[in-house]
C-alpha positions in Angstrom: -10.8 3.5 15.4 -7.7 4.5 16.8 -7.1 7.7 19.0 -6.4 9.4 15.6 -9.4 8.4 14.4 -8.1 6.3 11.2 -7.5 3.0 10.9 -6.6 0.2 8.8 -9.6 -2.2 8.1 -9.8 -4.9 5.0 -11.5 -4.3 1.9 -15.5 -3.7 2.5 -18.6 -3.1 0.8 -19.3 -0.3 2.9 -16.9 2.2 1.6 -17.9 1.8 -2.0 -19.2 5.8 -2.0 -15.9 7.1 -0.6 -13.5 4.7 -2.5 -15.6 5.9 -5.7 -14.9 9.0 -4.9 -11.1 8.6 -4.3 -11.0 6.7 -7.5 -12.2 10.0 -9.9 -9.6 11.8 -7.8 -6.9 9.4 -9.0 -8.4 9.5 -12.7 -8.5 13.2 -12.8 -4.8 13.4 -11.7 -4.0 10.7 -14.6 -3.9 7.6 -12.6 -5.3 4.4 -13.2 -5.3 2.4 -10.2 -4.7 -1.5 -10.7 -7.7 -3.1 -11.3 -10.2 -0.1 -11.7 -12.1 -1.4 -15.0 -13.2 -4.2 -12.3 -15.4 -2.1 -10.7 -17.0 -0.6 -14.1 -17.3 -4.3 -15.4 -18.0 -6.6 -13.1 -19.3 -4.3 -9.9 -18.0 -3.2 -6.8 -18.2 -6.0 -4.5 -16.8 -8.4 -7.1 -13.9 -5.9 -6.9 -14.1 -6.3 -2.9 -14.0 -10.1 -3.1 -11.4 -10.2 -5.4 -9.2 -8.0 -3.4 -10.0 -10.1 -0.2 -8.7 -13.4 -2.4 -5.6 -11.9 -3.4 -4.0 -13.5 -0.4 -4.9 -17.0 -1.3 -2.3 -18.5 -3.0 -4.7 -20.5 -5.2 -6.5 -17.4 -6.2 -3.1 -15.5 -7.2 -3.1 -14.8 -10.5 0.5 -15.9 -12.8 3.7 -13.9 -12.0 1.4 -12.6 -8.5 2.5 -13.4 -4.9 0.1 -13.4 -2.4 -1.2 -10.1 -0.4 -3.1 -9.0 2.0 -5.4 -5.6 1.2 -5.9 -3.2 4.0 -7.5 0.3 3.6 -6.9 3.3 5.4 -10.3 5.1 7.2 -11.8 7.5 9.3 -15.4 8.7 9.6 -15.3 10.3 6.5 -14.6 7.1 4.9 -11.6 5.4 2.2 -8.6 7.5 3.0 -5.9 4.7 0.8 -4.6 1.2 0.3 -1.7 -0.3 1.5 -1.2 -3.9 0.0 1.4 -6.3 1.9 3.2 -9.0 0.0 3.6 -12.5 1.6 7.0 -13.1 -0.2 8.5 -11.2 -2.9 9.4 -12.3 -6.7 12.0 -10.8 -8.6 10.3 -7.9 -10.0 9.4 -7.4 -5.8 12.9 -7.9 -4.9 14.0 -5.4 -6.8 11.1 -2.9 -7.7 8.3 -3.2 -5.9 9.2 -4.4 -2.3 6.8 -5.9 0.4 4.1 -2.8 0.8 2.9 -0.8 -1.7 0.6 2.4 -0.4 -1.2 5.4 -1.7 -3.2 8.2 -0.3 -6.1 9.6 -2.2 -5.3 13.1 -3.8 -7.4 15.1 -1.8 -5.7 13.7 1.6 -2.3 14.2 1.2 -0.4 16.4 3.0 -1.8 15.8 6.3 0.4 12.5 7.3 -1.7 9.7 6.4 0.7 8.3 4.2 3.1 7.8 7.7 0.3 6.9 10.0 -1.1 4.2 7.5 2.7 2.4 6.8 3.0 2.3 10.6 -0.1 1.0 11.5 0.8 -1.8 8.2 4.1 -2.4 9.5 2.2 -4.0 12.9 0.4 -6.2 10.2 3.3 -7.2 8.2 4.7 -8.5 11.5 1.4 -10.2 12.5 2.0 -11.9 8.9 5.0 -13.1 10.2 7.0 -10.7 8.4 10.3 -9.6 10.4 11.9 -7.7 7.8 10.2 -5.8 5.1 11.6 -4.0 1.3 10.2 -0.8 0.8 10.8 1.4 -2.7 9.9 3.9 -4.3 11.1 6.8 -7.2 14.0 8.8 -6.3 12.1 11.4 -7.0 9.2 11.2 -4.9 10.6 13.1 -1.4 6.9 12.4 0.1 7.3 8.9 0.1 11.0 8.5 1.0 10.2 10.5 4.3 7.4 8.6 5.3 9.5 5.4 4.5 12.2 7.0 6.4 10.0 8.2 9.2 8.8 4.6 9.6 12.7 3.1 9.8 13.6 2.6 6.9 17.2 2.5 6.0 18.5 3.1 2.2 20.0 -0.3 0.9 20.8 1.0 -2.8 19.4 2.5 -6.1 18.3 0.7 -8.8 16.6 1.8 -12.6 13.5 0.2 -13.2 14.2 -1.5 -16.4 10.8 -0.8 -17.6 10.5 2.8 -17.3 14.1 3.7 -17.1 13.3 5.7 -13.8 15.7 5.5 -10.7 14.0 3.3 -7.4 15.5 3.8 -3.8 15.5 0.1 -1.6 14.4 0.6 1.6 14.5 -1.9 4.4 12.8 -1.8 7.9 13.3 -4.5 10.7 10.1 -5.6 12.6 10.9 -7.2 15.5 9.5 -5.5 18.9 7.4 -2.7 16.6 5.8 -0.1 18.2 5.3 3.6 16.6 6.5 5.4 14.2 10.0 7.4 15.3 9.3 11.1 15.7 
């Protein structure tokens, strides 16, 4: 673990109890994380594998691009996700960007959400990523700091044709990455 004592790891077996946990907290708030109703069907390390495949392109479901699944820990176990897109489709290009990232409800607030982009922008360069698209709503200040806080520079706004809500572009060059600007 890192001097903070979080860190990103890939998907595992191991935090099934904390991940569990996390995944009420995102049902109580009225959430329903992608691919949730695997666990309750098919079991949790199905859920794990399935995850891990995600970034073969032969296991990549239709209208998918390939990813690679990291989750944020520490000693108390499954802090978030962060999910890093090989190559972005249309819908990426213009909605959903490179990384997508969440911090369980009940770890919010305490800058997770900016120490676990920075530690998946090192991976998105050891993908051989050297620029990366981050969005997210214009309303969500949270995200737009830690986005900012990480580098990113606002490209534009768009309006998600599916929900009608407003999306800030973000972009964040990766060569020579170190840390997180203060």
């Amino acid at each position: 673990m890192d001097d903070d004592g979080v860190e990103l790891v890939r998907p595992d077996e191991g935090f099934r109890a904390s991940y569990l946990d996390a995944l009420r907290e995102y049902l109580a708030e009225g959430r329903t994380p992608a691919r949730s109703e695997v666990i309750e069907t098919e079991g949790f390390d199905q859920f794990v594998q399935q995850l891990l495949a995600m970034e073969n392109p032969d296991s990549v479901p239709p209208g998918f691009v390939p990813q690679t699944m990291f989750w944020l820990v520490d000693r108390a176990g499954y802090i978030g996700r962060l999910s890093i897109r090989h190559e972005l489709n249309e819908w990426l290009r213009t909605i959903g960007g490179h990384i997508g990232y969440d911090i369980r409800p009940s770890r919010r607030r305490e800058g997770m959400g900016r120490r676990q982009l920075e530690l998946g922008l090192v991976e998105a360069r050891k993908l051989g990523l050297v620029r990366v698209l981050l969005t997210c709503d214009a309303d969500n200040v949270g995200s737009r700091k830690i986005i900012e806080g990480n580098g990113g520079v606002l490209e534009d706004e768009v309006i998600d044709p599916a929900t009608g809500e407003t999306k800030l572009r973000f972009w964040i060059d990766l060569p020579g990455i170190s840390h997180a600007t203060s």
